[in-house]
Rosetta silent file (secondary structure, phi, psi, omega in degrees, C-alpha in Angstrom):
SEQUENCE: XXXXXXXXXXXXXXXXXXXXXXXXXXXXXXXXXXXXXXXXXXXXXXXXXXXXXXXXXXXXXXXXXXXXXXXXXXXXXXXXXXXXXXXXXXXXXXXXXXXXXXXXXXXXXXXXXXXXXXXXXXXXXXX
SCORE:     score description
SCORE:     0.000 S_00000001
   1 L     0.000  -53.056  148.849   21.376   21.520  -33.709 S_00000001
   2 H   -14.104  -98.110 -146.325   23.658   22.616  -36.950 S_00000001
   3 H   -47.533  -53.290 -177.992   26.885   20.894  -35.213 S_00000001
   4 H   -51.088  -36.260  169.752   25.242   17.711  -34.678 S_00000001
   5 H   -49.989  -56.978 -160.955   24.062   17.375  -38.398 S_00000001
   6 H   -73.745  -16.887 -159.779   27.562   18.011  -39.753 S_00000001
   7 H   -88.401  -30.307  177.064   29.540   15.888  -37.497 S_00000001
   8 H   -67.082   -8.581 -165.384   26.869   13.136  -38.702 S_00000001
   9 H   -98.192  -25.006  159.890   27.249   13.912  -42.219 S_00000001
  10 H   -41.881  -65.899 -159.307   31.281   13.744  -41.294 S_00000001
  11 H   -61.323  -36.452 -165.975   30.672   10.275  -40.131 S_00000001
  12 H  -106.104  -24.124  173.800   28.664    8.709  -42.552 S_00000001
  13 H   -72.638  -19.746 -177.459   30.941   10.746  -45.703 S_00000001
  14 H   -66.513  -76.240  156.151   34.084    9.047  -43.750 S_00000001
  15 H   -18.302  -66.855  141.202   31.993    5.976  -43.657 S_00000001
  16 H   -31.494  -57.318  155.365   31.447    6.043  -47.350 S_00000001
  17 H   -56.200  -29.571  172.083   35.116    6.837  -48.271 S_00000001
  18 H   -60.430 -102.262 -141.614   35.852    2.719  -45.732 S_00000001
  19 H   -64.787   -8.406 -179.356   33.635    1.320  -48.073 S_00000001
  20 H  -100.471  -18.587 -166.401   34.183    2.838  -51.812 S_00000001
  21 H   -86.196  -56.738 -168.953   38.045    2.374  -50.885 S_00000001
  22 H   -74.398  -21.693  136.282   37.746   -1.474  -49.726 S_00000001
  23 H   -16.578  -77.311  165.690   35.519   -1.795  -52.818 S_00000001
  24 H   -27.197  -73.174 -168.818   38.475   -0.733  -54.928 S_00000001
  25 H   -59.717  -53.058 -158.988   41.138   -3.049  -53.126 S_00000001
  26 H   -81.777  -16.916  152.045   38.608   -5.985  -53.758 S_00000001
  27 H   -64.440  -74.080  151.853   38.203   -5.210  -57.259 S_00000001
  28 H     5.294  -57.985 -171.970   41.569   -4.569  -57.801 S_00000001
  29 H   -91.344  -10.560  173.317   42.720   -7.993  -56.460 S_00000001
  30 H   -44.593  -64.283 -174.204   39.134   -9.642  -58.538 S_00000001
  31 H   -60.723  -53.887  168.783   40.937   -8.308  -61.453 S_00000001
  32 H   -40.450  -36.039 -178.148   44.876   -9.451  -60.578 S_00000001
  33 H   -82.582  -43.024  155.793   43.719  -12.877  -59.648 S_00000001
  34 H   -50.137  -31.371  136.746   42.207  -13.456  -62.435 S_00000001
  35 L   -55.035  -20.421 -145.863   44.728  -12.277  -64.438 S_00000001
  36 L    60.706   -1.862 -168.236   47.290  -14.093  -62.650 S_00000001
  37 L   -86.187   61.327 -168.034   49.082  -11.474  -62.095 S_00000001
  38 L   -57.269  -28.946  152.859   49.518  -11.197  -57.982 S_00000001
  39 L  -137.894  125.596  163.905   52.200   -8.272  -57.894 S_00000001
  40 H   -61.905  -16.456  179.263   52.634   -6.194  -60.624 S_00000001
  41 H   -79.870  -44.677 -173.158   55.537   -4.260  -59.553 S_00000001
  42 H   -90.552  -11.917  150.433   57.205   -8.045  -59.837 S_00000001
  43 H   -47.353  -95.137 -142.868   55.429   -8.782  -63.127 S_00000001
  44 H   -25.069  -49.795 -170.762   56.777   -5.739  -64.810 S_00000001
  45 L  -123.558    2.280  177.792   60.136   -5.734  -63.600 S_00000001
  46 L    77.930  -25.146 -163.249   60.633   -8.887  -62.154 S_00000001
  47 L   -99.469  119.715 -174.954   61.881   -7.506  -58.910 S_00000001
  48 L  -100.189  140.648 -155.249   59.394   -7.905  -55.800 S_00000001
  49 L   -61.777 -174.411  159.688   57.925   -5.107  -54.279 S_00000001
  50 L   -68.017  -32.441  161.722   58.022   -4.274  -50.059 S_00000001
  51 L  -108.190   49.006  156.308   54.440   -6.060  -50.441 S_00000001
  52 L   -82.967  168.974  160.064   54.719   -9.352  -51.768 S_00000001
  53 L   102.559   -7.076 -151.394   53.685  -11.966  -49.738 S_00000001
  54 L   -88.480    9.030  174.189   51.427   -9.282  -47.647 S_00000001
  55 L   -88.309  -53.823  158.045   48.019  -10.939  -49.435 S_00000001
  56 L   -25.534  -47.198 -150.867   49.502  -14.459  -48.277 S_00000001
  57 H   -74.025  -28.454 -171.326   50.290  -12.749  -44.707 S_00000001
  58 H   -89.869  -13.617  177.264   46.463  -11.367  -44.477 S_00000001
  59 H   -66.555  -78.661  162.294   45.307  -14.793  -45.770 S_00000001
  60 H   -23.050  -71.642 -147.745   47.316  -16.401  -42.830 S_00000001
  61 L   -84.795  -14.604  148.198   46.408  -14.140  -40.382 S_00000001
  62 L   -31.824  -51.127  170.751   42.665  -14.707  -41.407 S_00000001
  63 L  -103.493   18.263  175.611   42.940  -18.284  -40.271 S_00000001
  64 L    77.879   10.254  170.915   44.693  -17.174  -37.138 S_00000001
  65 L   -44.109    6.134 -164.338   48.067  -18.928  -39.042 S_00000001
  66 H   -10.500  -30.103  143.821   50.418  -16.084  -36.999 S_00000001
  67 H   -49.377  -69.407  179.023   53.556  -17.836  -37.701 S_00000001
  68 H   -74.365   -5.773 -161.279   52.757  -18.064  -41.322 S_00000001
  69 H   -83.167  -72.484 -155.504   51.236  -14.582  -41.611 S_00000001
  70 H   -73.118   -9.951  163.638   54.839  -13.380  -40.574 S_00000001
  71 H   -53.139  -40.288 -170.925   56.776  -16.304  -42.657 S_00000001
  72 H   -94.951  -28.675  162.127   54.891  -14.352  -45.804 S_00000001
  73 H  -166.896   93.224 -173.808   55.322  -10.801  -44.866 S_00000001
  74 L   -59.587  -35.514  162.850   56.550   -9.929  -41.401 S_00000001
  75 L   -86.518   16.337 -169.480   55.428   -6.231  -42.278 S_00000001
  76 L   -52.960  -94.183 -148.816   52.095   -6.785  -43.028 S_00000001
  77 L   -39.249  -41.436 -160.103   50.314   -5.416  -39.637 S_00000001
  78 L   -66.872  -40.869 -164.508   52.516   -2.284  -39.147 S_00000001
  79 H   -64.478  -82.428 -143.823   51.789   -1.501  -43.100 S_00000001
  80 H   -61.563    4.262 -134.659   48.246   -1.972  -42.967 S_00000001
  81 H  -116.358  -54.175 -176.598   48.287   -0.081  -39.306 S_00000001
  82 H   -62.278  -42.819 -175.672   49.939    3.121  -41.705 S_00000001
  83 H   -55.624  -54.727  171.317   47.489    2.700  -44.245 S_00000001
  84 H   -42.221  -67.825  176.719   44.672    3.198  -42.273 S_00000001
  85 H   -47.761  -20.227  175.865   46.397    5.984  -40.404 S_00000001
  86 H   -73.123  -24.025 -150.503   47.473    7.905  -44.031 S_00000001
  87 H  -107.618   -5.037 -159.939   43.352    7.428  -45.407 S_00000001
  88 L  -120.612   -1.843 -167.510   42.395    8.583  -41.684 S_00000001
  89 L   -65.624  -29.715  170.796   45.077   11.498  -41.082 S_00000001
  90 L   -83.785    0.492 -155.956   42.379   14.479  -41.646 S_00000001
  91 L  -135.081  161.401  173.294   39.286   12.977  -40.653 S_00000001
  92 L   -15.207  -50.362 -165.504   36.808   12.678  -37.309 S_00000001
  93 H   -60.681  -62.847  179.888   38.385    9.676  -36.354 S_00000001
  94 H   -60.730   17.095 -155.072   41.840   10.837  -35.181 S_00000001
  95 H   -64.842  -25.277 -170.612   41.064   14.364  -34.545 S_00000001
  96 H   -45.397  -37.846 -143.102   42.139   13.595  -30.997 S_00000001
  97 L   -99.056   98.271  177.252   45.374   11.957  -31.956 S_00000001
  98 L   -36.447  132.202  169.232   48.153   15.019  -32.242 S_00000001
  99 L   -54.448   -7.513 -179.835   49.358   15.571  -36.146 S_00000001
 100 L  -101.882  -31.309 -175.685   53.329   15.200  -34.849 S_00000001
 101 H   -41.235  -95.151  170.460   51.765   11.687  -33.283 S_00000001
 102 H    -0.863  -61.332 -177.753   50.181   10.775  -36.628 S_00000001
 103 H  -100.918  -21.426  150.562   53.079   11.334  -38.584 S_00000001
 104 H   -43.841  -41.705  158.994   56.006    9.576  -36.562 S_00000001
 105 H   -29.213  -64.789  167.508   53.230    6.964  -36.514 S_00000001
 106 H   -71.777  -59.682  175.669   53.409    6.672  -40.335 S_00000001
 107 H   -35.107  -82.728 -153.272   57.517    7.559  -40.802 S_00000001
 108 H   -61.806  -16.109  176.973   57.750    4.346  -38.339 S_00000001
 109 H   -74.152  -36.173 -164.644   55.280    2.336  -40.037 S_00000001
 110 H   -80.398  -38.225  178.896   57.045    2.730  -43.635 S_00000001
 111 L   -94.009   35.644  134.866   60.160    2.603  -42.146 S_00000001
 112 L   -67.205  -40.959 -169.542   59.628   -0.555  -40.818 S_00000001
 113 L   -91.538   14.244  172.867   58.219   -1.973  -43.740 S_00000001
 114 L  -120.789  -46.673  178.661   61.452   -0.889  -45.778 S_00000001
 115 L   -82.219   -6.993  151.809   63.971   -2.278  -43.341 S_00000001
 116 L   -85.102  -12.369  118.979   61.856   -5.645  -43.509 S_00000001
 117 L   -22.024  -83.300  179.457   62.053   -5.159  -47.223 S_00000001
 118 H   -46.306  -43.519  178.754   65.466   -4.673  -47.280 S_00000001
 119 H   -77.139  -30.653 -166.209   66.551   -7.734  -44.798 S_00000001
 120 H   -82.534  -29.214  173.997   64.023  -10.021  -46.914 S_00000001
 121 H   -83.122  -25.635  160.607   66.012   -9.326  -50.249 S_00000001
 122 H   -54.585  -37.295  156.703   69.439   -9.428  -48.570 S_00000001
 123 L   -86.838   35.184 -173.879   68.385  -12.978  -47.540 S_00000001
 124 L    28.477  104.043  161.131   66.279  -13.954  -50.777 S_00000001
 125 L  -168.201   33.386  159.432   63.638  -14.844  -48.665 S_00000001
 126 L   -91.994  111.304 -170.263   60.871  -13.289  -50.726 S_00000001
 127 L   -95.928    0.000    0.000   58.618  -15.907  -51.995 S_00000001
């Protein structure tokens, strides 16, 4: 009976961790928009990050735009695809999912999302 408790109390503290984290991100962007301030890495320093445009691109890809989602950040999916897998690498969900998977899984997400970085500022084509 004892296994069955913990893996529920796994589930629902995992659960809990989803929802105080997308909490965060929507405060977080409450406060920026209201600020005006939409990336801070390109406030500061003027120089835009690997994820502008990736609020447009989730905006887009919201209204099923697919074209424009990748017009605004072409790395949006794999990046969010790592994020999940980095807040998920330890926990219930993946246990299945080998730890050398997991992390080529992430290395290829980031380095995607650097060499799309990298191609968008060789061609100005950050907007």
């Amino acid at each position: 009976m004892e296994p069955k408790k913990s893996r529920r109390r796994e589930w629902m503290n995992l659960l809990f961790m989803h929802v105080i984290l997308l909490a965060a991100a929507l405060l977080y962007m409450a406060v920026m928009v209201k600020l005006k301030i939409y990336c801070p890495i390109r406030y500061i320093t003027g120089i835009p990050c690997p994820g502008c445009g990736m609020s447009r691109a989730l905006g887009c890809l919201l209204r099923l735009d697919l074209s424009g989602s990748l017009r605004s950040n072409p790395a949006l999916l794999p990046c969010m695809m790592t994020i999940i897998l980095l807040i998920n690498r330890d926990t219930c969900l993946l246990e299945r999912v080998s730890m050398r998977v997991k992390d080529i899984l992430i290395g290829i997400g980031f380095g995607f999302t650097i060499v799309v970085y990298i191609v968008r500022m060789a061609f100005f084509t950050i907007p």
